[in-house]
Structures are given as C-alpha cells and as structure tokens.
C-alpha positions as CSV (number, residue, x, y, z in Angstrom):
1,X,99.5,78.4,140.3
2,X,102.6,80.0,138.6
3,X,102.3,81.5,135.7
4,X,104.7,79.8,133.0
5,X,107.6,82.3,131.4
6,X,106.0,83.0,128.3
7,X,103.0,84.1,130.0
8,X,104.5,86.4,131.9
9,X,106.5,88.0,129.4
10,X,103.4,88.3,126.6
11,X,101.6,90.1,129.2
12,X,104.7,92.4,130.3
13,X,105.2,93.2,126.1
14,X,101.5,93.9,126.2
15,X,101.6,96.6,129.0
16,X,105.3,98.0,127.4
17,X,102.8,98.4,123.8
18,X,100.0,100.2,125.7
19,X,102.1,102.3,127.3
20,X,104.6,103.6,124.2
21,X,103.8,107.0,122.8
22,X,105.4,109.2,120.1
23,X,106.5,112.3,119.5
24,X,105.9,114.1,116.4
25,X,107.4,117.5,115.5
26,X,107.0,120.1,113.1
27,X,104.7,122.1,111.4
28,X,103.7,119.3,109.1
29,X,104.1,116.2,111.0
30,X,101.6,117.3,113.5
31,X,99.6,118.7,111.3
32,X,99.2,115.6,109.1
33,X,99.0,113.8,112.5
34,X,96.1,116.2,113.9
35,X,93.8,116.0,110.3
36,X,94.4,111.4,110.9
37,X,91.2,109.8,112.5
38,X,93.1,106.9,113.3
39,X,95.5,108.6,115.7
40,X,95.2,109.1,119.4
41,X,96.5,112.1,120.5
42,X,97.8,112.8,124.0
43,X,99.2,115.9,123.9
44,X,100.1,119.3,121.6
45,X,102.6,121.5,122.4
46,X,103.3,124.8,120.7
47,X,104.2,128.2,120.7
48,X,101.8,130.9,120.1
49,X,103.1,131.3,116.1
50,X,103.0,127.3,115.5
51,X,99.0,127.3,116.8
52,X,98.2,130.2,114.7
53,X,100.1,128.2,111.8
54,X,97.8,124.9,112.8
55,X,94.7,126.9,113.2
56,X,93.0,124.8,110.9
57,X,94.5,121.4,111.6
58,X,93.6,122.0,116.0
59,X,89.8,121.6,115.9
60,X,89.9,118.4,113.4
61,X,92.3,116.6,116.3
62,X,90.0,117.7,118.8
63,X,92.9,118.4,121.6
64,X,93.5,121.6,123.3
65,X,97.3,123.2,122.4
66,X,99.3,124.1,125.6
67,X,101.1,127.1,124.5
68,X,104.7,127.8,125.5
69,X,107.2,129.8,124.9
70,X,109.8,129.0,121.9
71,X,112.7,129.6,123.7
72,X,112.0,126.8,126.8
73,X,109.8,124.9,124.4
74,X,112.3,122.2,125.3
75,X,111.3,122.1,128.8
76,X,107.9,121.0,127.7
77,X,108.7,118.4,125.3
78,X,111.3,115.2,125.5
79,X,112.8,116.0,121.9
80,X,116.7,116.1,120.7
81,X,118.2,119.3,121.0
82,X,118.4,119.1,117.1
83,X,115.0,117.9,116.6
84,X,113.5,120.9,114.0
85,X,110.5,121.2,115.9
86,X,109.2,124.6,114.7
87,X,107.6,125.2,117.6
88,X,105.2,122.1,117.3
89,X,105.4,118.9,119.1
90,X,102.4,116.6,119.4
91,X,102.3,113.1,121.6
92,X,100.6,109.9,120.1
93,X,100.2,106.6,119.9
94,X,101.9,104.6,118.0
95,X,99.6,103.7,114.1
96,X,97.6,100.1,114.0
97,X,97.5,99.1,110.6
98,X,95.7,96.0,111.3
99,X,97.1,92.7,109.8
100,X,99.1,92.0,106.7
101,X,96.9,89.9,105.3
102,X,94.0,92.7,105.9
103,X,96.4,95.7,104.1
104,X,97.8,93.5,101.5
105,X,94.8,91.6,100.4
106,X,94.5,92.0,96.6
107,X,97.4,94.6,96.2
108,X,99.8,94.8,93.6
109,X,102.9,96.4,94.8
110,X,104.4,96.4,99.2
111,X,107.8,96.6,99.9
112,X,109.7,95.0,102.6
113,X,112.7,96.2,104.3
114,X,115.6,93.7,105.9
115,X,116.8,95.4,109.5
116,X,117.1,99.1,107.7
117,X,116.9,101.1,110.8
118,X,118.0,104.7,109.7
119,X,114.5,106.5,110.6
120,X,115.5,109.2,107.7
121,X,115.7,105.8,105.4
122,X,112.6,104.4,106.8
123,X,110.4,107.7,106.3
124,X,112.3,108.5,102.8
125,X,110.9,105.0,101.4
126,X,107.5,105.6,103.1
127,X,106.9,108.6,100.8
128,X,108.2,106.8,98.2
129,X,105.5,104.2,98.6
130,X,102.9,106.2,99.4
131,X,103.7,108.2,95.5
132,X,104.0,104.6,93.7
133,X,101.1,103.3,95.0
134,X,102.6,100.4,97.5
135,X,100.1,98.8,100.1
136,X,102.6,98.5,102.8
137,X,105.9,98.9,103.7
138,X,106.9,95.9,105.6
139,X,109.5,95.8,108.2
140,X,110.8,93.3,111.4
141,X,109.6,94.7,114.6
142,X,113.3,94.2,115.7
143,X,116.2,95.5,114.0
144,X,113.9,98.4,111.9
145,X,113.3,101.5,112.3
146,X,110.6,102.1,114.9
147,X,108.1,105.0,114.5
148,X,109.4,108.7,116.0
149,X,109.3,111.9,115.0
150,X,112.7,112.1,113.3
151,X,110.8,109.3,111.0
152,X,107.7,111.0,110.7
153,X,109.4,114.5,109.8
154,X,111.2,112.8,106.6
155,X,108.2,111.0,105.9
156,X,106.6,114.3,105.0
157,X,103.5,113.1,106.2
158,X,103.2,110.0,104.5
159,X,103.5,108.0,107.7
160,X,100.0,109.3,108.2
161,X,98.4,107.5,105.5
162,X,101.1,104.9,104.2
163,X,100.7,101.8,106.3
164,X,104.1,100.6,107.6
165,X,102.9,97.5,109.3
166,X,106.0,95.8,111.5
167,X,105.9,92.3,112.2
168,X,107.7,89.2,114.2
169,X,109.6,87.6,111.5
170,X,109.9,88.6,108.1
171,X,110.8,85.6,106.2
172,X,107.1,84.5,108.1
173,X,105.4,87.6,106.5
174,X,107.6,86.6,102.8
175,X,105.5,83.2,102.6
176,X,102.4,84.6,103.5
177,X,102.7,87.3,100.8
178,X,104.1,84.8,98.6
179,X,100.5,82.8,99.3
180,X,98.7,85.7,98.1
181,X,100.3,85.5,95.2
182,X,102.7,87.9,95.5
183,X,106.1,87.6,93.7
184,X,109.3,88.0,95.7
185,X,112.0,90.0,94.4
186,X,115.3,90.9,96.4
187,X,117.2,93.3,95.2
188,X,120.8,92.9,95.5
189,X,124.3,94.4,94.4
190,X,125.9,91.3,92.9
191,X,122.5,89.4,91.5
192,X,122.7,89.0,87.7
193,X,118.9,89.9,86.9
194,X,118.4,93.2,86.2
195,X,115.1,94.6,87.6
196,X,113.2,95.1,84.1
197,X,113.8,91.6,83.3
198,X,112.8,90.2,86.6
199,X,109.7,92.4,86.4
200,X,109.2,91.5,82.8
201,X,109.2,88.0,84.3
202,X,106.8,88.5,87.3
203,X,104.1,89.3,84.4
204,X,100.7,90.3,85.6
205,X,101.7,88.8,89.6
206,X,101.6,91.0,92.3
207,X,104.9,92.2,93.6
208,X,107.1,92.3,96.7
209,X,110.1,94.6,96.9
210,X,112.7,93.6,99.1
211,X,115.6,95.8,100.2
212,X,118.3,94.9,102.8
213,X,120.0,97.5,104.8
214,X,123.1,99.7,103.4
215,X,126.3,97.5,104.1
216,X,125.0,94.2,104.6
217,X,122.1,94.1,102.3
218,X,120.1,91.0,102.8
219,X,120.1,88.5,105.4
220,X,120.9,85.2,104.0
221,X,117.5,83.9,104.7
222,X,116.0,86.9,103.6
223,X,118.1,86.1,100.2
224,X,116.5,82.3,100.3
225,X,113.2,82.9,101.0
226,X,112.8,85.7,97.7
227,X,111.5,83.8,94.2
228,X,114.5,86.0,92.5
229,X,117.9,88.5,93.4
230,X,117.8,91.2,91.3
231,X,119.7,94.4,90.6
232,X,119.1,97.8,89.4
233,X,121.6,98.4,86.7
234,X,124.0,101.1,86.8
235,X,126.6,103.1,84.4
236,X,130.2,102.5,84.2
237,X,132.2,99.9,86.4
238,X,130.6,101.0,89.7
239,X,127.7,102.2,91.4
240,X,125.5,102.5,94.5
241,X,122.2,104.2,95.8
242,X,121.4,104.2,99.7
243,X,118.3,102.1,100.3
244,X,115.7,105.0,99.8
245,X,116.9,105.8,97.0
246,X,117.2,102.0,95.6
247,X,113.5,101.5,97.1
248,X,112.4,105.1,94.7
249,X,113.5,103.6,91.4
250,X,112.3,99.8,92.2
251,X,109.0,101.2,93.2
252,X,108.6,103.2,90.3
253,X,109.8,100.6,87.9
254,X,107.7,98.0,89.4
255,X,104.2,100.9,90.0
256,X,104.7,101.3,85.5
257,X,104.7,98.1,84.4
C-alpha cells in the first residue's frame, strides 16, 4: 500500500533533522559548546595555538582536536571566508530544548520573535535574555534565524545555555503561553501604550515579549493574537532601535518590575 503524501514528507523532514549539523567557530563559541553536556559533538578543528587555548574546555567535550594548519584551516572546515574562526571550528548538532510548555512552565519572562532572521539579531537578543532572566526565546521554525555559527559567535555563548526553542506556528505557541498565563505584549512603532504602562498593567502576570522584524515589524496576526501593542518611548519627534536592541530595553524593563 502507498504511503499517503504527508507520510512521506514527515518521514523525509525527519531524516533532513537527523542529518543537520552546525558549525561553530571561535575561541568561545566552541568552547562554551565543548564545557555543554547537552551537545553532541562531531568534530573539532583547530590549529595548534586554538588547542592550547581550549586545553581546558577539550577533555570536558570528550572529542579528539584534528590539528591543522591556520593558513589551509579552510580546507578542513565549510566556514565563510569571513567567518572569524580563530583557528577553532567545532561540528554539532543542532540544541533540543524539549517542549515549550516543558521550558516555560512557571516562568515569568520569554520573548518571542516574528520572522527576525538576521543571525547577529537573533544571537544579540539571546544574550540579552540569557542577562534578564527570560526562559526562552521563541521563534517560527520558518522565516527565523536558524542556529549557525555566525549566530552562536554573537551570542557570546549564551546559545549554550539560553534555550531558543523554534516552533511550527507562532501565533499556536502565543495561545498556549497565553494558557499558562502569560501576558502578551507586542511591541510596536505606532502603538499608543508605552511599555511601563502596559507592564504596570500586566501586574504580577507572567510576560511575553513580542518583537517583529526591522521593516515590517509584526505580522498582522501576530498583532491580533497579542493581549496589548506597545511602544518603547523615545525623545524628540523620531526614533528607532534595531530589534536587539528594542528586545535589551523591553527585557530589562519587563526582568525589574
């Protein structure tokens, strides 16, 4: 019997997820990376200074350096050619965070990000999480920013141990934050909320941050599914911060209330 269409292509995304692997580079990436339990490691590159460097980090990720020279370090490794690699390149598999409602059960603070895909953004509002104390950073499988070592290298080590948990449908992973209890606040240009009032208004309820990409800023049923639009306020008769920079102050508002 024929397998039906859906079958087929659940199984082929199945084998495409078991097969993906990551490269991380530089000094602290792969460190970080090396010191995580949680990741699988395939492979560590690196030249003879970069493993003297990690000589403390190598026997906790329990793989083997191949050591190479520098200069043809990019025969051994599929990086960009401006890819700071600092001699260090390690292959993984991709994080498994486990399920939202796992990570976020009885948090306070996540954030959730509408199609950003800039990696640098991504990683930039991963450390920010990670220093205001958010449970997740939420984003769309499609249309965000997927894990890679141009991610990782901005992260500054916080995609180690910040979970960034992508999922099929945001508005989907909205309501079922919003079940936990979880406030929804989108944070847009035009809204006339300011933040402190909105969060003045969420009280003593857990809170989502949601942040739409630079440009376009929130879907429209990203907009309809959030409990309020809100801005951050800014001087004189314009203003703008990119999204890592919106998602910084936001979190930090949000993590001192």
């Amino acid at each position: 019997m024929k397998k039906p269409a859906w079958v087929i292509e659940k199984e082929r995304s199945k084998r495409a997820a078991a097969a993906e692997t990551v490269w991380l580079f530089g000094l602290h990436a792969v460190r970080d990376a090396l010191q995580n339990p949680a990741r699988e490691k395939l492979r560590l590159v690196c030249s003879k200074n970069a493993a003297d460097r990690l000589a403390d980090a190598i026997p906790a990720g329990g793989i083997e350096p191949e050591i190479v020279d520098v200069r043809k370090f990019d025969k051994h490794v599929p990086l960009s050619a401006d890819s700071v690699h600092q001699g260090a390149a390690l292959e993984v598999k991709p994080l498994d965070w486990g399920a939202l409602k796992d990570v976020c059960y009885d948090a306070r603070l996540v954030v959730l990000l509408d199609r950003v895909t800039d990696p640098h953004n991504v990683g930039a509002v991963l450390r920010s999480a990670e220093v205001f104390g958010a449970a997740a950073v939420i984003a769309p499988h499609r249309h965000s920013a997927p894990e890679t070592g141009a991610l990782a290298k901005t992260a500054s080590g916080a995609l180690e141990r910040q979970p960034y948990l992508r999922v099929k449908n945001l508005s989907d992973a909205m309501e079922e934050l919003r079940a936990m209890g979880f406030r929804l606040l989108g944070l847009a240009g035009e809204a006339k909320m300011p933040l402190r009032d909105a969060l003045a208004e969420a009280g003593a309820e857990p809170v989502a941050l949601v942040l739409g990409a630079e440009g376009p800023g929130l879907r429209e049923k990203t907009r309809e599914t959030c409990d309020r639009l809100t801005r951050i306020p800014f001087a004189g008769e314009f203003g703008s911060l990119n999204v890592s920079n919106a998602a910084a102050v936001a979190l930090y508002a949000a993590s001192s209330r």
